[in-house]
DRENTI-688893 format. One record per residue (C-alpha): residue in one letter; x, z, y. Coordinates in steps of 0.25 Angstrom, whole numbers. Layout:
a|X|Z|Y
...
END
This chain:
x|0|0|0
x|5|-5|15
x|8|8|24
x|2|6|35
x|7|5|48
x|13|15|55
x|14|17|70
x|20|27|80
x|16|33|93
x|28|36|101
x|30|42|114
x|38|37|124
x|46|42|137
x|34|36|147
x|22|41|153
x|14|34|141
x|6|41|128
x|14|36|115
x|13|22|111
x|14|17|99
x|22|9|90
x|23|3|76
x|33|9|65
x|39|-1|55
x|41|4|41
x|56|5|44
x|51|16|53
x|40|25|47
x|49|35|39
x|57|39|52
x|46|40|63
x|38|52|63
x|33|59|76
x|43|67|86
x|54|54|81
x|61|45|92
x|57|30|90
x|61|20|98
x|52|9|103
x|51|-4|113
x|41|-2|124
x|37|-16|132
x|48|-27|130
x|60|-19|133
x|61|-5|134
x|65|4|121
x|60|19|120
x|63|30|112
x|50|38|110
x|44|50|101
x|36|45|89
x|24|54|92
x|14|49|80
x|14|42|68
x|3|32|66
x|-5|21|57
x|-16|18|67
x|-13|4|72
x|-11|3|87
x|-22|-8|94
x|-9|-14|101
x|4|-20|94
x|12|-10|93
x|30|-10|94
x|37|-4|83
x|44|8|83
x|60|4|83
x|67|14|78
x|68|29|77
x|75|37|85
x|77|49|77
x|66|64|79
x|65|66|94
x|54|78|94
x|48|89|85
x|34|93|83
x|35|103|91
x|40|95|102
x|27|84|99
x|18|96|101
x|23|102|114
x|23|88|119
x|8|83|116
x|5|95|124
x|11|94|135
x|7|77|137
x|-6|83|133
x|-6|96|142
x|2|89|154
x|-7|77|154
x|6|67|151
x|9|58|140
x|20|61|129
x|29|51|136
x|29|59|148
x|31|73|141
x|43|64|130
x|49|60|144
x|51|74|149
x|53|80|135
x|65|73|130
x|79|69|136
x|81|58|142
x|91|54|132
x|82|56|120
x|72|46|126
x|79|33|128
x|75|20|131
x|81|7|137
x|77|-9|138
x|86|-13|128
x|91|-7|113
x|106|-7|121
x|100|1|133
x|92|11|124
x|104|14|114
x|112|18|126
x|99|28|129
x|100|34|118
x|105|48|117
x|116|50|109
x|121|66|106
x|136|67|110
x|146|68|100
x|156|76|95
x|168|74|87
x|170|84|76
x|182|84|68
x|182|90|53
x|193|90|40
x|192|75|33
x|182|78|21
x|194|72|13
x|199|86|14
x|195|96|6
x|202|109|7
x|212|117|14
x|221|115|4
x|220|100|5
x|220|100|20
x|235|108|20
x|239|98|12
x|236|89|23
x|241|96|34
x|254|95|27
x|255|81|28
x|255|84|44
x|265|92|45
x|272|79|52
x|261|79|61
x|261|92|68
x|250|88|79
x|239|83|67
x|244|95|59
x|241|102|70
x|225|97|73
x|224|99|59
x|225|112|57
x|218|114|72
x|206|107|67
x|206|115|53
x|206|129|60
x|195|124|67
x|186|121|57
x|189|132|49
x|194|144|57
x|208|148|60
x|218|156|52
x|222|158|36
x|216|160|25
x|202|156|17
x|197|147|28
x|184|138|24
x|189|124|23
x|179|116|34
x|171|105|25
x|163|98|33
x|167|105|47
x|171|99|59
x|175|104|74
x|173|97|87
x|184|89|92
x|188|95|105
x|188|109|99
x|201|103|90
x|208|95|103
x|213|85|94
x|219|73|99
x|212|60|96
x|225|54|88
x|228|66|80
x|214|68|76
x|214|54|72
x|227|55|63
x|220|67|56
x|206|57|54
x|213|46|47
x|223|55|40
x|208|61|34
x|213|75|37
x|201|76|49
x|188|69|51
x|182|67|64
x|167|66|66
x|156|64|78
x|145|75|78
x|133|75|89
x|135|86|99
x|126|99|99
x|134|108|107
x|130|125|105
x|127|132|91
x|116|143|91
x|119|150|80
x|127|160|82
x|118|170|90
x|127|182|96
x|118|184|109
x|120|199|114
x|106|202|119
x|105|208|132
x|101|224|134
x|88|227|140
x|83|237|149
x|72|246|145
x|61|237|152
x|67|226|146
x|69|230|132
x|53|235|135
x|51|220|140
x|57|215|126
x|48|224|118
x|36|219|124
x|40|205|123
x|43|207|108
x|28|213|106
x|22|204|114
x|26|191|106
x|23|197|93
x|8|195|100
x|9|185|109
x|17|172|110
x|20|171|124
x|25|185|132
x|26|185|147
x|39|192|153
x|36|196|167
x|47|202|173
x|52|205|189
x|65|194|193
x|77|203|188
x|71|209|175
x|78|203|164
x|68|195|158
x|81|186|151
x|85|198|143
x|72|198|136
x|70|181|135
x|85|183|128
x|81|195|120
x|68|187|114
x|78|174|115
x|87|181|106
x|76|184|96
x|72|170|94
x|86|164|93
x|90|173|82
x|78|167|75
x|84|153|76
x|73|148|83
x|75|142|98
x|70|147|112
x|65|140|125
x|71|146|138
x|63|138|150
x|67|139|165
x|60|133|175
x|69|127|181
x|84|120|179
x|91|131|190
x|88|140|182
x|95|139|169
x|110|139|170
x|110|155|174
x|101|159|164
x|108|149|152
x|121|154|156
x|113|170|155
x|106|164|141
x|121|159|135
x|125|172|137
x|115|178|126
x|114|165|116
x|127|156|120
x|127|142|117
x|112|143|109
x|106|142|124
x|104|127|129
x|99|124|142
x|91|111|144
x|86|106|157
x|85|92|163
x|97|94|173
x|106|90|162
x|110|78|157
x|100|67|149
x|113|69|138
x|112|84|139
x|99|85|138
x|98|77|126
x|110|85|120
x|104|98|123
x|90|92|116
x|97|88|103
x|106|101|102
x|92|110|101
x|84|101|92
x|89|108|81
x|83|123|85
x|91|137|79
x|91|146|91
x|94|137|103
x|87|143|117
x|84|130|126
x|83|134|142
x|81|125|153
x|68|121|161
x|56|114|159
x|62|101|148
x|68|112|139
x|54|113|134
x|57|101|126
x|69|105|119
x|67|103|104
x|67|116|98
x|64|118|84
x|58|131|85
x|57|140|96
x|54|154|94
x|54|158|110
x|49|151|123
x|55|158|135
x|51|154|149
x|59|159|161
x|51|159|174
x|40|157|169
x|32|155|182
x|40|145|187
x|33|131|192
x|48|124|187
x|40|124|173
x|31|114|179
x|35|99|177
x|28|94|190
x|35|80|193
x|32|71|183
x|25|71|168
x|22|80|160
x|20|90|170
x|22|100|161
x|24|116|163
x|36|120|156
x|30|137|152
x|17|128|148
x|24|121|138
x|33|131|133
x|23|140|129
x|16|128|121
x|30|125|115
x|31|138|111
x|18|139|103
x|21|126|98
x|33|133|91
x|25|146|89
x|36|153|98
x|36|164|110
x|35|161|124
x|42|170|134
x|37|167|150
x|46|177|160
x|43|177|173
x|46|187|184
x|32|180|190
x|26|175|180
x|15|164|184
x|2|167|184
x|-4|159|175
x|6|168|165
x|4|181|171
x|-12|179|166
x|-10|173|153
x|0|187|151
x|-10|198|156
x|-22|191|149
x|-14|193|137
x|-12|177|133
x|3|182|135
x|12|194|133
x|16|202|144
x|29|209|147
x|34|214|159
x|48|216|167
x|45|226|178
x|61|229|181
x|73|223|183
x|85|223|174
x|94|234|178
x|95|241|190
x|91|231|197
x|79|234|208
x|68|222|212
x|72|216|226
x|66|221|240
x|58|211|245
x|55|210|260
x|48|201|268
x|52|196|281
x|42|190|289
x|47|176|297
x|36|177|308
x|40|190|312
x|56|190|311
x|55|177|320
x|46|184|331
x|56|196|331
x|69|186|331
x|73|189|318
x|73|176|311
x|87|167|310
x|84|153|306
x|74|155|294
x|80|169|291
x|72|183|296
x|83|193|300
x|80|203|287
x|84|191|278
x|96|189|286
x|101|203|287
x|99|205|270
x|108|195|270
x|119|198|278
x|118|210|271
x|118|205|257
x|131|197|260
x|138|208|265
x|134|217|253
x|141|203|246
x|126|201|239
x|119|189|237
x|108|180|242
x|100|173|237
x|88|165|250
x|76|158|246
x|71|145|252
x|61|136|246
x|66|123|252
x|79|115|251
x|85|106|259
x|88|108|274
x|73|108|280
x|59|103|274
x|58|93|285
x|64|88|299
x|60|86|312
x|62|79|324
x|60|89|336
x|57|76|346
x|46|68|338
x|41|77|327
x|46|67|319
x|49|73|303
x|55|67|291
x|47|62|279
x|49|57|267
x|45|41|267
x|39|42|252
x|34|57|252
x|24|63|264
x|34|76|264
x|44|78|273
x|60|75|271
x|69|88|269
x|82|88|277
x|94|91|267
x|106|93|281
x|116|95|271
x|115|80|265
x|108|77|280
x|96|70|272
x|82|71|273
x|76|72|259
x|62|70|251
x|60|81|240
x|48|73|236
x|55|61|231
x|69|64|236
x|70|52|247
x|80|54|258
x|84|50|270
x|98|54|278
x|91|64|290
x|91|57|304
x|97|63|315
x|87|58|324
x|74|57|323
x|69|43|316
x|56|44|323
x|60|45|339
x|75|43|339
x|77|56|347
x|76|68|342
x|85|75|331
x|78|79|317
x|77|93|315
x|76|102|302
x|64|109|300
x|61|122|289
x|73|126|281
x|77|124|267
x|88|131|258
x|99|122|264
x|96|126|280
x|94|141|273
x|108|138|269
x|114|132|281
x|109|143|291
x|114|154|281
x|127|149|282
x|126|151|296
x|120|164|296
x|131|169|285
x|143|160|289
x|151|168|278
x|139|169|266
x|140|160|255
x|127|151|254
x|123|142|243
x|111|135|242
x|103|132|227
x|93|123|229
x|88|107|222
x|100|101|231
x|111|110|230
x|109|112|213
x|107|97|213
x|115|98|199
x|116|109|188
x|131|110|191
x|129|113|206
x|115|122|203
x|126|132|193
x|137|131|204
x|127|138|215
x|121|148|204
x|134|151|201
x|143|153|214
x|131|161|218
x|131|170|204
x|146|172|205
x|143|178|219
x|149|165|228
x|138|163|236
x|130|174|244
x|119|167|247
x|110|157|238
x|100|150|245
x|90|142|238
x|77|135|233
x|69|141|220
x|81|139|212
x|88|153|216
x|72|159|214
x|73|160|200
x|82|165|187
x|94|169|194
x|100|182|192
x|111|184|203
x|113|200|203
x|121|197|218
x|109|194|224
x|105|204|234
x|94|197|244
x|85|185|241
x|78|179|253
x|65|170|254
x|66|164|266
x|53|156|266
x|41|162|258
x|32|155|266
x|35|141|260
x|31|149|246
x|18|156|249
x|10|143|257
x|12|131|247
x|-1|127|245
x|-3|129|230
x|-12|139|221
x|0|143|215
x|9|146|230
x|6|161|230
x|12|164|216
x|25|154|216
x|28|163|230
x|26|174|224
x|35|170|211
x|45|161|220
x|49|175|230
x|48|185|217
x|59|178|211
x|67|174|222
x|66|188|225
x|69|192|211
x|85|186|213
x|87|199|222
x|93|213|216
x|97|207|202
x|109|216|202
x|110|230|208
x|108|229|221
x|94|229|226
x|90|216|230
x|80|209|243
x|72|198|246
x|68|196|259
x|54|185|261
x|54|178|274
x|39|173|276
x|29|173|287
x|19|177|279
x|24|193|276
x|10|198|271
x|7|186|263
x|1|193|249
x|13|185|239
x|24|189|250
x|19|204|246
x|18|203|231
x|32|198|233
x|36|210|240
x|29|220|230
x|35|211|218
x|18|210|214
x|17|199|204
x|4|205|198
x|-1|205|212
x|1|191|215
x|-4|187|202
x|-18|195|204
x|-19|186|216
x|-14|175|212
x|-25|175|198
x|-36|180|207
x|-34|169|218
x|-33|158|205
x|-44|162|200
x|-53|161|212
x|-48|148|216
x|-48|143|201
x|-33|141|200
x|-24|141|188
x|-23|151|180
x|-39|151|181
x|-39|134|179
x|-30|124|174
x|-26|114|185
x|-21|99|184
x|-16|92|197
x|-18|78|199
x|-10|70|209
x|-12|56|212
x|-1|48|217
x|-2|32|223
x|6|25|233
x|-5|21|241
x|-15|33|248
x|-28|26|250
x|-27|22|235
x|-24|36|230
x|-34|42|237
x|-45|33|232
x|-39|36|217
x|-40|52|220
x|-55|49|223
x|-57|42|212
x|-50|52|205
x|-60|63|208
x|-70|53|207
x|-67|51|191
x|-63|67|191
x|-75|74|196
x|-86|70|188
x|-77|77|175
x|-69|91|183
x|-77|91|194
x|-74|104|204
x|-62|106|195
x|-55|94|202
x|-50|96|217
x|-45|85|225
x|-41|75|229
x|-32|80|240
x|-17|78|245
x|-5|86|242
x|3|91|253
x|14|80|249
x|3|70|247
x|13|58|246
x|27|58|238
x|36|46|233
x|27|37|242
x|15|40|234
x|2|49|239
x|-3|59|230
x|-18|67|229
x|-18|76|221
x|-30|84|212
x|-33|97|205
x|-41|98|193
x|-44|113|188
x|-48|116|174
x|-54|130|169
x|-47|136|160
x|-58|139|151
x|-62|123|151
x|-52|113|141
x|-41|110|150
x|-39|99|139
x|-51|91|142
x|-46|91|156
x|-34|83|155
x|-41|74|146
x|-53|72|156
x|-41|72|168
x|-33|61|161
x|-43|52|157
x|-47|52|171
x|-35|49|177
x|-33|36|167
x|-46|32|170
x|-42|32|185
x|-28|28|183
x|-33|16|176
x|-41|11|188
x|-36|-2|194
x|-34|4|209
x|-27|18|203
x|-19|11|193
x|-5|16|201
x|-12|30|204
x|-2|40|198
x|-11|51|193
x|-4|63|188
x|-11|76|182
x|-3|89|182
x|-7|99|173
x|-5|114|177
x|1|110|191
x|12|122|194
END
């Protein structure tokens, strides 16, 4: 009987749903899902994809064949926690394959010379071992006596036998079958080659997989009463539950227990997933991590190379006790079988993918990956979100609790300094009330660090002619350009265009641009000036442009060569610098009026952990909070370290105003080049819409940046109970949005549907 046709569904790295293709005969006993296949896509272009399912039903369209395969690219596992998020996440599988995989384990190219040079191939290493030929010691001195005329082989020789089987005399195990890497033996290319024709050595090439994480000789780290109370809570808690919450106040220690519970797991042989929200900060804590579990620790992140990345990818595939941390694409590692999820910060937006599909949220998925693998899931936080705080205290998590800091150490005064009045009373400098100025001079003479807070890089958010009015813009984007003095360039932070900055004005000709607002580099400028003999660095996106220059900063400022660290969110979070002395805010107001549901909470979390970078050691730290709005109620619970106070208030607002955690939101932007048309296709829109949600859907309306990367956007909001199928939402969403999409005048309408918008 006559098989019948088999066929395969494979996904591709495009915004497209799997297509399908035909598998000869020649095929059919290496294909099965979670393989690597290469196909032909249109006339040219080769692909290699993911067999995602294996099929008889004949396709109503001629199909392509499958070309080769390409070796096993994913594990069930990895399938699963895919199909959720294309489904979640409202993408397609080539989207989530694109964002999943390295660059080099995806590659393409329009001819079969082009793709081969795409393809990732592992590094290689040579390793040298004893020529099977020989088959004892007693054999091999023979040998040796044969080189007694050759005293620099002689010597290799017996170099390269030590190492494989130890120095020194006596019973030594005869190394069959082992090899060592080349560079460890410094042989010369000639020599080794006399040894290799001679058949005393053998050389070889063997795929590179730096790091070994067997041996486990971690020292665990000593607790404090609270902590080890902490870690008996956590220990009780996931014998009940599968997902604990640690909350505990910035300076607690909450690393000691994620290394207690890491060490658990690892000695188990099973892997862990460490997640930061952001690439800044992992070097400190990896360098902290190594010190526990050495090489078994492999950061991962999407700064390093495509090469490393792949590397890195392949070296874990195997499982046995490796601990992955990086940010949001370590979720994709291909762990075998985790035992332990941890999240670090777990509040923080940086888990959200909000650029380009899928849009995913990097804690969401974590916790689904980790009851894919029946694993725990550990979220810390020192201000936890809220949507976690209610799923803790209504008993959907654990709960454990860090109310002290590790030590001696004391939580930081905070004081707020009101900008309104110190500039009626003359005491404001520049952008600087005379109480912040006068802790700092004091904090560099008691040879203390500090460490200043200012939301905005650059120079100024915009510039100004004083004649005309005149201010720069950006030509694709309706925002204004920020000066950059030092590189004297006008920049877009939309889409990056520049322009070099005029010095005068391009409207009348007459008057002299002039920098208005302040970011972090004018906070560095004028510090300079303030404290000629201070030593001032800046951390921010343009001056950690590169991972080595990013360590560089973090480290001068560790070893205690710069006094002052002025910087964006990235000095915010995750650093431990016990020098630190005096932590500034130096605009709270940009914080607390962004015009967002969410605006009151991420102030509140932003200025706690900033705050949090003070006292570490054993002098009592400060933070001082320049703002014009003093009694403001976030700038209070700040002052009073009241999370629960601002989480009361935060759920009771929500919940009156139908917010998340009380509904599920999706936003909907629409994106065209021309506005008229745009605007009819958002009427239409809520036209197709309405009839189905209803009230539920609000908008059309423009965003504040209404046009970017010279397209205008409207957006929408759809809200979902949370007792209704949120499910049946995206379906009903998504079909609408085709059926719009598909009309003859909204055919270049970009429609874009984020789910759980952070």
């Amino acid at each position: 009987m006559e098989n019948p046709p088999l066929y395969a569904d494979v996904v591709l790295p495009l915004a497209l749903p799997p297509l399908t293709f035909g598998v000869g005969p020649e095929l059919a006993g290496s294909l099965r899902p979670g393989a690597g296949a290469v196909v032909r896509l249109g006339p040219r272009k080769i692909y290699q994809g993911v067999v995602w399912r294996l099929h008889s039903e004949r396709p109503s369209f001629a199909v392509r064949p499958v070309e080769r395969a390409a070796g096993t690219v994913l594990r069930p596992v990895q399938m699963e926690l895919w199909e959720w998020i294309a489904s979640y996440y409202m993408c397609t599988l080539g989207e989530v394959m694109r964002a999943a995989l390295p660059a080099a384990l995806k590659p393409e190219g329009f001819s079969e010379e082009e793709f081969s040079a795409d393809v990732f191939r592992p590094r290689m290493r040579q390793w040298i071992g004893i020529h099977p030929s020989v088959g004892s010691w007693e054999e091999l001195n023979e040998r040796f006596e044969r080189l007694r005329r050759a005293p620099k082989q002689y010597a290799l020789l017996a170099r390269i036998a030590d190492l494989l089987s130890g120095p020194g005399e006596g019973e030594r195990p005869f190394p069959v079958g082992k090899a060592v890497p080349r560079e460890e033996t410094g042989a010369d290319g000639t020599l080794l080659g006399a040894l290799v024709k001679k058949k005393l050595l053998v050389v070889g090439q063997r795929e590179e997989r730096p790091g070994d994480p067997s041996a486990f000789t971690a020292r665990m780290p000593e607790l404090t009463p609270a902590q080890a109370a902490a870690e008996a809570s956590l220990d009780r808690l996931f014998g009940e539950k599968n997902v604990v919450l640690l909350h505990g106040v910035t300076g607690s220690g909450k690393t000691e227990l994620y290394v207690r519970q890491i060490a658990e797991v690892v000695a188990r042989g099973e892997d862990v997933l460490y997640l930061l929200p952001e690439i800044a900060l992992t070097a400190q804590l990896i360098e902290r991590m190594r010190r526990f579990f050495g090489d078994r620790v492999v950061p991962y992140h999407s700064r390093f190379t495509d090469r490393r990345r792949a590397e890195l990818y392949r070296r874990v595939e195997g499982g046995g006790g490796w601990i992955v941390m990086g940010a949001r694409s370590a979720l994709f590692m291909p762990l075998p079988k985790i035992g332990l999820v941890v999240v670090d910060e777990e509040h923080d937006a940086g888990y959200k993918q909000a650029d380009s599909a899928p849009r995913y949220h990097a804690r969401d998925c974590a916790l689904v990956l980790a009851r894919l693998h029946g694993a725990r899931t550990l979220l810390g936080s020192a201000t936890p979100s809220v949507e976690s705080w209610l799923n803790a205290t209504t008993g959907k998590y654990g709960l454990v609790t860090l109310r002290e800091r590790y030590g001696d150490a004391l939580l930081p005064q905070v004081i707020v300094s009101d900008t309104l009045c110190a500039s009626r009373r003359g005491e404001r400098h520049v952008h600087f009330n005379r109480i912040l100025l006068d802790r700092i001079e004091a904090a560099l003479a008691a040879r203390s660090q500090v460490m200043l807070f200012q939301n905005r890089r650059g120079f100024s958010p915009y510039v100004e002619c004083g004649e005309c009015g005149w201010v720069a813009g950006c030509p694709h984007c309706n925002v204004t350009l920020t000066y950059h003095k030092g590189e004297r360039m006008l920049r877009c932070h939309y889409c990056g265009y520049a322009v070099p900055a005029p010095r005068l004005c391009p409207a009348c000709g007459k008057g002299e641009p002039e920098a208005r607002g302040f970011g972090t580099e004018k906070v560095e400028e004028e510090l300079q000036r303030i404290f000629p003999a201070a030593r001032i660095a800046r951390l921010d996106r343009d001056t950690a442009a590169s991972e080595r220059r990013y360590r560089q900063i973090v480290a001068d400022f560790e070893r205690g060569e710069t006094d002052i660290l002025v910087g964006t969110q990235m000095i915010a979070k995750g650093f431990d610098f016990p020098r630190v002395v005096l932590v500034g805010v130096l605009n709270a107001d940009n914080l607390l009026n962004y015009p967002d549901f969410r605006a009151s909470e991420r102030a509140f979390q932003l200025m706690t952990q900033v705050a949090g970078r003070a006292g570490r050691g054993r002098t009592p730290g400060e933070v001082v909070i320049q703002t014009s709005q003093p009694q403001h109620p976030v700038i209070r619970q700040v002052m009073d370290g009241d999370y629960e106070g601002m989480v009361r208030s935060q759920l009771a607002e929500r919940q009156s105003f139908f917010y998340p955690p009380y509904c599920r939101l999706v936003a909907i932007t629409l994106r065209h080049r021309d506005k008229a048309v745009l605007w009819r296709a958002a009427s239409r829109f809520g036209e197709v819409c309405r009839p189905v949600f209803g009230r539920r859907l609000l908008g059309p309306e423009a965003p504040p940046v209404d046009r970017v990367r010279e397209e205008f956007i409207v957006c929408f909001t759809l809200k979902i109970e949370r007792e209704q199928s949120f499910a049946r939402a995206r379906g009903l969403l998504a079909g609408m949005v085709a059926r719009l999409t598909a009309e003859p005048d909204y055919r270049n309408l970009t429609v874009v549907c984020n789910v759980d918008p952070q």
